[in-house]
GURO-335340 format. One record per atom (N, C-alpha, C): residue number from 1; residue in one letter; atom name; x, y, z. Coordinates in pm, whole numbers, plus 50000, padded with zeros to 5 digits. Layout:
N
ATOM   pos   code   site       x       y       z
ATOM   NUM      A     CA       X       Y       Z
...
REM end
This chain:
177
ATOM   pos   code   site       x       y       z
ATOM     1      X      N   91268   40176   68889
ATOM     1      X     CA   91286   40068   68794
ATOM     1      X      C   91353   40122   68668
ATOM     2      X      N   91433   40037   68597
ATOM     2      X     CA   91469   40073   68473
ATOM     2      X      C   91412   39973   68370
ATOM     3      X      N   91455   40018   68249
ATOM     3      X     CA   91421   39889   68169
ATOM     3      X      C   91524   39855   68063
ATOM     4      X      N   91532   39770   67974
ATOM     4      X     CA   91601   39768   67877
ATOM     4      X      C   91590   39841   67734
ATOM     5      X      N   91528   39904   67758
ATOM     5      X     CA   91457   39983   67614
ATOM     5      X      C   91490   40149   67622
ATOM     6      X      N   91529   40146   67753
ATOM     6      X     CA   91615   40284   67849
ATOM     6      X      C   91724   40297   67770
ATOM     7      X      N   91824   40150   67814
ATOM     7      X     CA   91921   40147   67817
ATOM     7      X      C   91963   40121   67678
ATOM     8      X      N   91898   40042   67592
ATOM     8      X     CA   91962   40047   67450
ATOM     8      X      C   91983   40167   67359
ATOM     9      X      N   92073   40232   67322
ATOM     9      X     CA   92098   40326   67239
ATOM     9      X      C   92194   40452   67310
ATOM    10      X      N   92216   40407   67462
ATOM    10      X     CA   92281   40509   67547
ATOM    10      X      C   92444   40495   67494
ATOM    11      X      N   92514   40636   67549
ATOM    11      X     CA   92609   40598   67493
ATOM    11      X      C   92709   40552   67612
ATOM    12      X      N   92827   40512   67539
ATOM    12      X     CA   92926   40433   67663
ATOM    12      X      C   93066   40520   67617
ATOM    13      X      N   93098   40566   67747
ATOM    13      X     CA   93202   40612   67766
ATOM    13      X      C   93358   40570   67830
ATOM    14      X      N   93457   40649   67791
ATOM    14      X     CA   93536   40612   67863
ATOM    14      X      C   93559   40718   67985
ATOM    15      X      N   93627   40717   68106
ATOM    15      X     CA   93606   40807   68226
ATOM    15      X      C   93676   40906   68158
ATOM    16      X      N   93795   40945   68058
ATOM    16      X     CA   93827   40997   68018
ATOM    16      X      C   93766   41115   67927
ATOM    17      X      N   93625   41039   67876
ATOM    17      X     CA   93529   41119   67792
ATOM    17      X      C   93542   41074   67634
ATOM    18      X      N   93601   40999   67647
ATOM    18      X     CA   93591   40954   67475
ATOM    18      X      C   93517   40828   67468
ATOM    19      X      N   93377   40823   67333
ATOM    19      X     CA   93297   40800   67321
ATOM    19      X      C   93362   40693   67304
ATOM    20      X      N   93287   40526   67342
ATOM    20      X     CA   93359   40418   67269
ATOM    20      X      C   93267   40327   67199
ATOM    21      X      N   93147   40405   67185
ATOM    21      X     CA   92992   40348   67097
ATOM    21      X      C   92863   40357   67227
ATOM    22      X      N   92777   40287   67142
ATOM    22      X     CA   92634   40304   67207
ATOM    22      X      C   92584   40196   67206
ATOM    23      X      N   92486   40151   67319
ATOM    23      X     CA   92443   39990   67361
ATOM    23      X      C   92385   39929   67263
ATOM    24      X      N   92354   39844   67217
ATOM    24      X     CA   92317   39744   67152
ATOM    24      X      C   92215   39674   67192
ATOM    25      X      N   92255   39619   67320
ATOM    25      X     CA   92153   39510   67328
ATOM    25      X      C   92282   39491   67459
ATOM    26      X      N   92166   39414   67552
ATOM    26      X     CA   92251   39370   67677
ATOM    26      X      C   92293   39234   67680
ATOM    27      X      N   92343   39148   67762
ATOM    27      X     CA   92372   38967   67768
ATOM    27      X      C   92346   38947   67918
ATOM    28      X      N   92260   38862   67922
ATOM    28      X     CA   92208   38773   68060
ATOM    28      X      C   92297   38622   68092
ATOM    29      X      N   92326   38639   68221
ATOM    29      X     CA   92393   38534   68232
ATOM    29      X      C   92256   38403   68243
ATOM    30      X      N   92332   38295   68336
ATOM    30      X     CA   92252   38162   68320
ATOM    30      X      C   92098   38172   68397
ATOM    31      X      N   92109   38280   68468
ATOM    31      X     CA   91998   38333   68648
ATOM    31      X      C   91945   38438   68566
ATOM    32      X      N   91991   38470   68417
ATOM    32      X     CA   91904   38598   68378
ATOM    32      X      C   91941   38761   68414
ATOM    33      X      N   92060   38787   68506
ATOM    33      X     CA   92061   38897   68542
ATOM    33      X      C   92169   38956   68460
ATOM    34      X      N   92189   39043   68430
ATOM    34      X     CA   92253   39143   68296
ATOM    34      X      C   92454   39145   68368
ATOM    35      X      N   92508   39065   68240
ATOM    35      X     CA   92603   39053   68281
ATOM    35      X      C   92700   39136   68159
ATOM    36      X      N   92621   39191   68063
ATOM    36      X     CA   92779   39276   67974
ATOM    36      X      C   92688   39326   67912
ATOM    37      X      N   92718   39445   67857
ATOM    37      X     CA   92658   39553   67701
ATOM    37      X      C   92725   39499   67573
ATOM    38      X      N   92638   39482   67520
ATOM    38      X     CA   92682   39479   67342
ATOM    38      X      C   92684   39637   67301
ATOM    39      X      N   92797   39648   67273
ATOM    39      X     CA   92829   39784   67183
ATOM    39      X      C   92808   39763   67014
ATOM    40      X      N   92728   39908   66961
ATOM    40      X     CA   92746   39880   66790
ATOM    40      X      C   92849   39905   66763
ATOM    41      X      N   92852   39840   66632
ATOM    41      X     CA   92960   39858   66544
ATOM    41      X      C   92930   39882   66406
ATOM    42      X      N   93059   39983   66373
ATOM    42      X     CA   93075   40044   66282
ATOM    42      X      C   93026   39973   66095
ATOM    43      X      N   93086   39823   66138
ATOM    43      X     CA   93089   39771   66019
ATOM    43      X      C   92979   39611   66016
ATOM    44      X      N   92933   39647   65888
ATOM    44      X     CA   92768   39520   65914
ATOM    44      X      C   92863   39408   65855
ATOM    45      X      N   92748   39296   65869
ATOM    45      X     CA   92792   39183   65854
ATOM    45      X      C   92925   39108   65898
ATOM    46      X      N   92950   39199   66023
ATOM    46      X     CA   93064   39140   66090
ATOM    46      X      C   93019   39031   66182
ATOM    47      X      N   93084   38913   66187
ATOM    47      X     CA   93080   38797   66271
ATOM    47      X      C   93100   38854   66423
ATOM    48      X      N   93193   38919   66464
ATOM    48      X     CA   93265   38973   66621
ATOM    48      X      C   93190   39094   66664
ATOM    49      X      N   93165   39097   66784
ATOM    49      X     CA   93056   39177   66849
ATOM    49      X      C   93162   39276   66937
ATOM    50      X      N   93168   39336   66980
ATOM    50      X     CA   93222   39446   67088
ATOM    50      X      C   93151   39445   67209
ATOM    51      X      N   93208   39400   67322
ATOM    51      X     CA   93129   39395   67443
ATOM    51      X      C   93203   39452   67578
ATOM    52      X      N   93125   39506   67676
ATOM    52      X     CA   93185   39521   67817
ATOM    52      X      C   93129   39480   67912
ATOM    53      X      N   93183   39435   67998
ATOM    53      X     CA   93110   39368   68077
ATOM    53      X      C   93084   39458   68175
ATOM    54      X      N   92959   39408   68255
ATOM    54      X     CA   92861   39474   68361
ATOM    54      X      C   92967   39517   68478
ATOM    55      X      N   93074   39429   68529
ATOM    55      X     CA   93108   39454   68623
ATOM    55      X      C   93253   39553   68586
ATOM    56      X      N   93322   39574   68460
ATOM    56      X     CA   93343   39716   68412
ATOM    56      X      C   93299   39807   68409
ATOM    57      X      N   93193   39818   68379
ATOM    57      X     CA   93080   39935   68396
ATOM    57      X      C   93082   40031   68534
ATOM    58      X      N   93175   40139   68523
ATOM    58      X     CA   93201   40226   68658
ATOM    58      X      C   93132   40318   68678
ATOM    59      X      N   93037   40369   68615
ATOM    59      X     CA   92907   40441   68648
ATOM    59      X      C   92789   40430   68561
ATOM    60      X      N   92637   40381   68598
ATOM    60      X     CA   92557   40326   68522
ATOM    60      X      C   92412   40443   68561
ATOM    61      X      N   92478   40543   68509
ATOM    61      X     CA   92389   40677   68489
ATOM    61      X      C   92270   40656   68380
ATOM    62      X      N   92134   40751   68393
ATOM    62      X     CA   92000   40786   68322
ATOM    62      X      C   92057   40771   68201
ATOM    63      X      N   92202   40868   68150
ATOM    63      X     CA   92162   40936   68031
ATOM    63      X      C   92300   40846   67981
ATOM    64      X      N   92388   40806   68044
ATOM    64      X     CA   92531   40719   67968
ATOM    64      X      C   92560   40644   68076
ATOM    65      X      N   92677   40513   67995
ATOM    65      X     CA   92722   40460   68093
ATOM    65      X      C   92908   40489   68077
ATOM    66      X      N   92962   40452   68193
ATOM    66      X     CA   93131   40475   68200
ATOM    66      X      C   93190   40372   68234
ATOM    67      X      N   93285   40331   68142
ATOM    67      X     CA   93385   40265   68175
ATOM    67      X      C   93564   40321   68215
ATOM    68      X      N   93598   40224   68284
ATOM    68      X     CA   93755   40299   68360
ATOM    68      X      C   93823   40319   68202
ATOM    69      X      N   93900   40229   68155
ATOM    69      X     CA   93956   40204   68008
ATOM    69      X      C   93932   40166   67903
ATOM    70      X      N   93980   40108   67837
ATOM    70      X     CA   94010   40090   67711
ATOM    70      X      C   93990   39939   67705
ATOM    71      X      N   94114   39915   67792
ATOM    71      X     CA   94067   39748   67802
ATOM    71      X      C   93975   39682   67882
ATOM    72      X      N   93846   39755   67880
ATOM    72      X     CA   93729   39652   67942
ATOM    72      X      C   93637   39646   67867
ATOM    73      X      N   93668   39690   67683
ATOM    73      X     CA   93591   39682   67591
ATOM    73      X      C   93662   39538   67519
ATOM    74      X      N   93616   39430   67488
ATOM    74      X     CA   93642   39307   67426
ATOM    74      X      C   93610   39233   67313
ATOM    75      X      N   93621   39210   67251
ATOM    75      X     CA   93576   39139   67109
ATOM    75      X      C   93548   39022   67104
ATOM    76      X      N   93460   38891   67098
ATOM    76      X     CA   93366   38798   67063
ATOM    76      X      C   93305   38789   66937
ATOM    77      X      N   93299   38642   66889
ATOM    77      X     CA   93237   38579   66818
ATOM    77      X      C   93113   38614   66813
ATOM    78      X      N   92990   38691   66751
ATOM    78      X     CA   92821   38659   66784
ATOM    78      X      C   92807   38563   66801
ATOM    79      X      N   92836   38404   66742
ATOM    79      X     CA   92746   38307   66791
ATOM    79      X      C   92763   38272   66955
ATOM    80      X      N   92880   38351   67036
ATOM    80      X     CA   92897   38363   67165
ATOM    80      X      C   92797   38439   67248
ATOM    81      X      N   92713   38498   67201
ATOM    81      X     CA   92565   38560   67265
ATOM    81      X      C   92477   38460   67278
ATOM    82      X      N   92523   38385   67382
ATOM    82      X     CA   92371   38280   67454
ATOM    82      X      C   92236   38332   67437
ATOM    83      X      N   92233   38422   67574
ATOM    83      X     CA   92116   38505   67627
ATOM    83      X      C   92150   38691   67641
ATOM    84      X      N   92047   38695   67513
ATOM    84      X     CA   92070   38856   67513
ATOM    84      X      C   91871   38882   67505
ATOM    85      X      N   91864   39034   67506
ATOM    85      X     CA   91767   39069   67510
ATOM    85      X      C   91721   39071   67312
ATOM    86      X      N   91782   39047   67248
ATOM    86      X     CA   91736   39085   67111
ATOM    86      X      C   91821   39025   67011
ATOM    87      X      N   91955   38971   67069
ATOM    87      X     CA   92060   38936   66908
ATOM    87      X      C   92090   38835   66944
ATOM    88      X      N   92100   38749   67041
ATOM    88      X     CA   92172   38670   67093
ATOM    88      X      C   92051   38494   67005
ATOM    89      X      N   92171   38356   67068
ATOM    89      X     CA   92074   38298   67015
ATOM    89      X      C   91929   38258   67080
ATOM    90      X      N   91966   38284   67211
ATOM    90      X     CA   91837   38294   67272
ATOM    90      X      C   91778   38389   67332
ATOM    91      X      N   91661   38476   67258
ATOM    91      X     CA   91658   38657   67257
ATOM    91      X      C   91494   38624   67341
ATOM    92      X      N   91534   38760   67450
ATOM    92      X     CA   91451   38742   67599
ATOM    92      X      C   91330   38806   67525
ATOM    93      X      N   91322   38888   67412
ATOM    93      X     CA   91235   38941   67338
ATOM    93      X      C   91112   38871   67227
ATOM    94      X      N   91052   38911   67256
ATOM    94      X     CA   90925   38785   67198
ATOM    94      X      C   90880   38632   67280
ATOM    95      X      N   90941   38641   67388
ATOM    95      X     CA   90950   38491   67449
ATOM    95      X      C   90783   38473   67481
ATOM    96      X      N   90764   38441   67484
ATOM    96      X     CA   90602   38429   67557
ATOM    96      X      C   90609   38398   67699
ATOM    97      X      N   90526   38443   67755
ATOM    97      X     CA   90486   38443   67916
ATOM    97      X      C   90379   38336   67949
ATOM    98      X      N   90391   38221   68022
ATOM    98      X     CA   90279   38097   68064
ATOM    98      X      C   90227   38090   68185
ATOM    99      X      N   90201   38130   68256
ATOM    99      X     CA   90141   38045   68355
ATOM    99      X      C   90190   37943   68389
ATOM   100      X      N   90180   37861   68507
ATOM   100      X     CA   90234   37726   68545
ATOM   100      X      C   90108   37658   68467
ATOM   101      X      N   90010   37726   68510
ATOM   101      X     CA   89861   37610   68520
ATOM   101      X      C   89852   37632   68293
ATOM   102      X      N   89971   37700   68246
ATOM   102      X     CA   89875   37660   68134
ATOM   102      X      C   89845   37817   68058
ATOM   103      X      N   89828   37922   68088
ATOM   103      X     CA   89751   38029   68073
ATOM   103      X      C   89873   38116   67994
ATOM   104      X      N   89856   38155   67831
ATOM   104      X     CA   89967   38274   67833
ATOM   104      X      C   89938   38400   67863
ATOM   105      X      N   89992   38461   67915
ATOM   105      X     CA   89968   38604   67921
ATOM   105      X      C   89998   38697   67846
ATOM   106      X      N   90101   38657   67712
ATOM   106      X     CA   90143   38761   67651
ATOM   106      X      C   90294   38763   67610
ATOM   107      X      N   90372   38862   67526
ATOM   107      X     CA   90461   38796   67491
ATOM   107      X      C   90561   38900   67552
ATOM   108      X      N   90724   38872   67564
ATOM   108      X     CA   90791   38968   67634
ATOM   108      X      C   90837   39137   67500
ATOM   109      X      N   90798   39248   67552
ATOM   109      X     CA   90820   39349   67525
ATOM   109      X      C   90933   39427   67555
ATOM   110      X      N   90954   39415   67682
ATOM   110      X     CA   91055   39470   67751
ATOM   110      X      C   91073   39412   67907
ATOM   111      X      N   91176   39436   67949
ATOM   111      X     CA   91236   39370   68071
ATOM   111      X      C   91251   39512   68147
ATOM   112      X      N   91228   39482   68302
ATOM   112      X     CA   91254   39534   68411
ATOM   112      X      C   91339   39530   68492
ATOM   113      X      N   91431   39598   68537
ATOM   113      X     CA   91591   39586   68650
ATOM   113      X      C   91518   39684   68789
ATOM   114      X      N   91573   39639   68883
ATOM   114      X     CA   91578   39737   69002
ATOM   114      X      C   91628   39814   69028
ATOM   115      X      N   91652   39927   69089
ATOM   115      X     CA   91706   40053   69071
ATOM   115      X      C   91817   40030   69170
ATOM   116      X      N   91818   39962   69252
ATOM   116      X     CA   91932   39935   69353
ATOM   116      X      C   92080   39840   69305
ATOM   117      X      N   92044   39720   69224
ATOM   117      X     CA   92110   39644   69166
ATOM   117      X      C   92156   39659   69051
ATOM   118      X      N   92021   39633   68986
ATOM   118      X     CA   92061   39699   68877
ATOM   118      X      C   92028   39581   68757
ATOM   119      X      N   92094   39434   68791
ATOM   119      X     CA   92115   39320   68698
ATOM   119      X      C   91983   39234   68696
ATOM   120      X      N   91929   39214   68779
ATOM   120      X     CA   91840   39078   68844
ATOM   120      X      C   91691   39154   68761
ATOM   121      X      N   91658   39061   68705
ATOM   121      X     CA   91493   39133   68608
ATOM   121      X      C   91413   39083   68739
ATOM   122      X      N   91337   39227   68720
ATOM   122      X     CA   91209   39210   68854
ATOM   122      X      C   91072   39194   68787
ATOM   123      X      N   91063   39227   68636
ATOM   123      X     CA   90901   39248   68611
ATOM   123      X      C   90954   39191   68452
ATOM   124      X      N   90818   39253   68365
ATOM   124      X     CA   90831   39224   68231
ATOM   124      X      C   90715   39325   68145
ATOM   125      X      N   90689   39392   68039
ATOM   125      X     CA   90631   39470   67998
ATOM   125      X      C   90613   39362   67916
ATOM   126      X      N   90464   39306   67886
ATOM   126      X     CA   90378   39242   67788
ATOM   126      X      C   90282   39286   67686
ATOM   127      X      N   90300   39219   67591
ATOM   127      X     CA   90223   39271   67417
ATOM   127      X      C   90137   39179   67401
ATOM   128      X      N   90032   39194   67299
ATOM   128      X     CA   89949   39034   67262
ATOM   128      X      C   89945   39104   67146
ATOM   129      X      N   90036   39188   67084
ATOM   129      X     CA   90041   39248   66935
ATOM   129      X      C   90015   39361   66894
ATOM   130      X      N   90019   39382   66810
ATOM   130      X     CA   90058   39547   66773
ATOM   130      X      C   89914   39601   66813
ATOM   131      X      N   89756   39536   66725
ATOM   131      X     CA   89633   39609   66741
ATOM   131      X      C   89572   39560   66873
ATOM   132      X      N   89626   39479   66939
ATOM   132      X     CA   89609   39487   67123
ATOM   132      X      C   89664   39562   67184
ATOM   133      X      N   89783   39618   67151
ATOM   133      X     CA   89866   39743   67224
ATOM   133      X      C   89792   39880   67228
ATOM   134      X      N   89760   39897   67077
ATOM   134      X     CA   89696   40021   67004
ATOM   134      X      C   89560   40048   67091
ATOM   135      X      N   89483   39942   67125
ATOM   135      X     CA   89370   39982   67166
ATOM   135      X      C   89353   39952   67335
ATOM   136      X      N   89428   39831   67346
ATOM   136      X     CA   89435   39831   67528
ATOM   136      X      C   89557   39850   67569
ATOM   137      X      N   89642   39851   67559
ATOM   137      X     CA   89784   39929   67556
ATOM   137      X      C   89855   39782   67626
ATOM   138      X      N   89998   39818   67656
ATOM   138      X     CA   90089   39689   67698
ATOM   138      X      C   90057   39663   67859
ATOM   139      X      N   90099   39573   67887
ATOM   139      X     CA   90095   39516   68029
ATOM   139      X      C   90168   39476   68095
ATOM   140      X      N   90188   39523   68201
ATOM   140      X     CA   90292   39532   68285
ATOM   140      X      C   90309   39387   68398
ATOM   141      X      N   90396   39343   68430
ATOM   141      X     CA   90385   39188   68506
ATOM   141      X      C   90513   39216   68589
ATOM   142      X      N   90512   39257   68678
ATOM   142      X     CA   90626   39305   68810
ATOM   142      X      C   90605   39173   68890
ATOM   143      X      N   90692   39106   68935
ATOM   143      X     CA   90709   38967   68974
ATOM   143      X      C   90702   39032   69173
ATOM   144      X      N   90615   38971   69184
ATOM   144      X     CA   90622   39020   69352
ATOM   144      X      C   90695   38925   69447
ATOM   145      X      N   90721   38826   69417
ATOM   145      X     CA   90862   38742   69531
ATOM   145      X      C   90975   38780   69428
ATOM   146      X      N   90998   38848   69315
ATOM   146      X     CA   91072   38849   69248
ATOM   146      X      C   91090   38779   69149
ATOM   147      X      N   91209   38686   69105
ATOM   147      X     CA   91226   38600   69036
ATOM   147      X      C   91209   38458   69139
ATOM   148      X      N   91174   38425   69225
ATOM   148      X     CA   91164   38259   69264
ATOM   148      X      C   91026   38269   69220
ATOM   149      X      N   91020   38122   69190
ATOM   149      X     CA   90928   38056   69114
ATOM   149      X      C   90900   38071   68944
ATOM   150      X      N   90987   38153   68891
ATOM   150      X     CA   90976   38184   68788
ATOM   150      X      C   91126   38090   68733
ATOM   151      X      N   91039   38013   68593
ATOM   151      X     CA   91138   37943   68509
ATOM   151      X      C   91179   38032   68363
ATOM   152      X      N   91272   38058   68354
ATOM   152      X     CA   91313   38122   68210
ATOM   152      X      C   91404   38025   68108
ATOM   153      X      N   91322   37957   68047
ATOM   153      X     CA   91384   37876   67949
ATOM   153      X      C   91384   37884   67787
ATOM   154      X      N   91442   37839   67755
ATOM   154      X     CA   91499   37886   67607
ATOM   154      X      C   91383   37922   67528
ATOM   155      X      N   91257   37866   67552
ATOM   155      X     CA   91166   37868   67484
ATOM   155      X      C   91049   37974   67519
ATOM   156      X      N   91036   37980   67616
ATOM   156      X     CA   90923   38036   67696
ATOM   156      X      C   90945   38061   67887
ATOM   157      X      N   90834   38136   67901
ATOM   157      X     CA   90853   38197   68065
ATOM   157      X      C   90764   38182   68135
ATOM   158      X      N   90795   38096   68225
ATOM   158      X     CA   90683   37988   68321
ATOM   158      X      C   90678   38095   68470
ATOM   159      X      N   90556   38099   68493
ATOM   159      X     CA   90551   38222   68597
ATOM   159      X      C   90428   38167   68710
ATOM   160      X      N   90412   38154   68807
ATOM   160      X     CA   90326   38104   68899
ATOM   160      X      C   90186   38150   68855
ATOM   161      X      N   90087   38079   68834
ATOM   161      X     CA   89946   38099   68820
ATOM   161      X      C   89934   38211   68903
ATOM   162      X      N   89962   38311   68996
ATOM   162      X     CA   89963   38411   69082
ATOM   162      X      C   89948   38521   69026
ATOM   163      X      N   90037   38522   68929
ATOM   163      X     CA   90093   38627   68841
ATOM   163      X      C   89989   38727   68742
ATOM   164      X      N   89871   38599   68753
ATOM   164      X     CA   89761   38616   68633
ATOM   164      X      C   89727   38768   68689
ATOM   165      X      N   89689   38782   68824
ATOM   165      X     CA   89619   38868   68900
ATOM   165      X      C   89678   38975   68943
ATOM   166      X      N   89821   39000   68898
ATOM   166      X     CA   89890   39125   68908
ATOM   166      X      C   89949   39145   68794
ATOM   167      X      N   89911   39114   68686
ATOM   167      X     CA   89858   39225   68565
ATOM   167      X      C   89824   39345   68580
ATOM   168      X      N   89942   39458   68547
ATOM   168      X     CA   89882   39579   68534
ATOM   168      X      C   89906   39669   68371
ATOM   169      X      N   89780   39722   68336
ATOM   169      X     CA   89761   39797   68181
ATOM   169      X      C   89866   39889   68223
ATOM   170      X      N   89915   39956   68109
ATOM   170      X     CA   90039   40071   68098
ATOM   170      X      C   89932   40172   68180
ATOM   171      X      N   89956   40252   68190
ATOM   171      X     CA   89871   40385   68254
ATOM   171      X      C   89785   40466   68136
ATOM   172      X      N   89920   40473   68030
ATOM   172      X     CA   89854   40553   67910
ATOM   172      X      C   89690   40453   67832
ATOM   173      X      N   89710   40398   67844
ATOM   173      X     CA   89593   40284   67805
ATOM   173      X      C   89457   40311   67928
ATOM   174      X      N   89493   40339   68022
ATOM   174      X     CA   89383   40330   68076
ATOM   174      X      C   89301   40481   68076
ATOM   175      X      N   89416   40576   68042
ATOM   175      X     CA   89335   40711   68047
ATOM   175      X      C   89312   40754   67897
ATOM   176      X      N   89295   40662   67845
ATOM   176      X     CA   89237   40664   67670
ATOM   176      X      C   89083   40661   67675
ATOM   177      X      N   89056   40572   67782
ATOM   177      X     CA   88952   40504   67768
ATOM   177      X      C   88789   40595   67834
REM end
């Protein structure tokens, strides 16, 4: 599994070896699965974002990612970030997690990818706040049909009453105790 908290701050290359910045924050298409990197930039309060898209992306290594050229790095508007994990206008971060029947579980921390694909979120790392983390640590929610049955909407993340029961504590949390 990877996560997004991996991947933010890695740097992006060109195959050539020249640095062309470091991730930002990723963009989810409409199904949620990771469709471009936000690259930083140099200069704040800029309106235009720097982005490449996922399917540029020619090797998506531990420690960097590679792109072929030059031109598969692109420039955008920010208010053009729909669905991102953190900047966008609808940020996958903080979303809260529901239950169908009603029940929250917690709010989103971090997102989960598969190691084969790569794009499609399989799980979700859950918080109920900083002094719930501190003392029972975060919680882990790995979607076991995957994503069917799961609604991801602008507001919140509707997940089959199922879900309640495969809750798992971080590891480090449990050997505190």
């Amino acid at each position: 599994m990877r996560n997004v908290q991996q991947m933010i701050g890695l740097p992006v290359y060109l195959e050539s070896g020249k640095q062309i910045g470091r991730v930002q924050d990723i963009v989810l298409d409409e199904f949620w699965r990771i469709s471009c990197l936000v690259l930083d930039t140099k200069i704040w309060f800029r309106n235009a974002v720097r982005i490449v898209n996922w399917a540029d992306v020619s090797t998506r290594g531990e420690d960097a990612f590679f792109v072929r050229d030059r031109s598969a790095v692109s420039t955008i508007h920010r208010k053009h970030l729909l669905r991102s994990f953190h900047t966008g206008r609808i940020r996958l971060k903080e979303l809260p997690v529901y239950t169908v029947d009603g029940q929250e579980l917690g709010r989103v921390s971090d997102v989960y990818f598969g190691k084969s694909e790569g794009i499609q979120i399989i799980g979700y790392e859950l918080t109920d706040g900083f002094l719930a983390d501190v003392f029972e640590g975060r919680r882990r929610l790995i979607l076991p049909e995957g994503p069917e049955g799961v609604t991801l909407g602008e507001d919140a993340i509707l997940v089959p009453a199922s879900c309640e029961r495969v809750l798992e504590r971080e590891p480090y949390a449990e050997s505190d105790r």
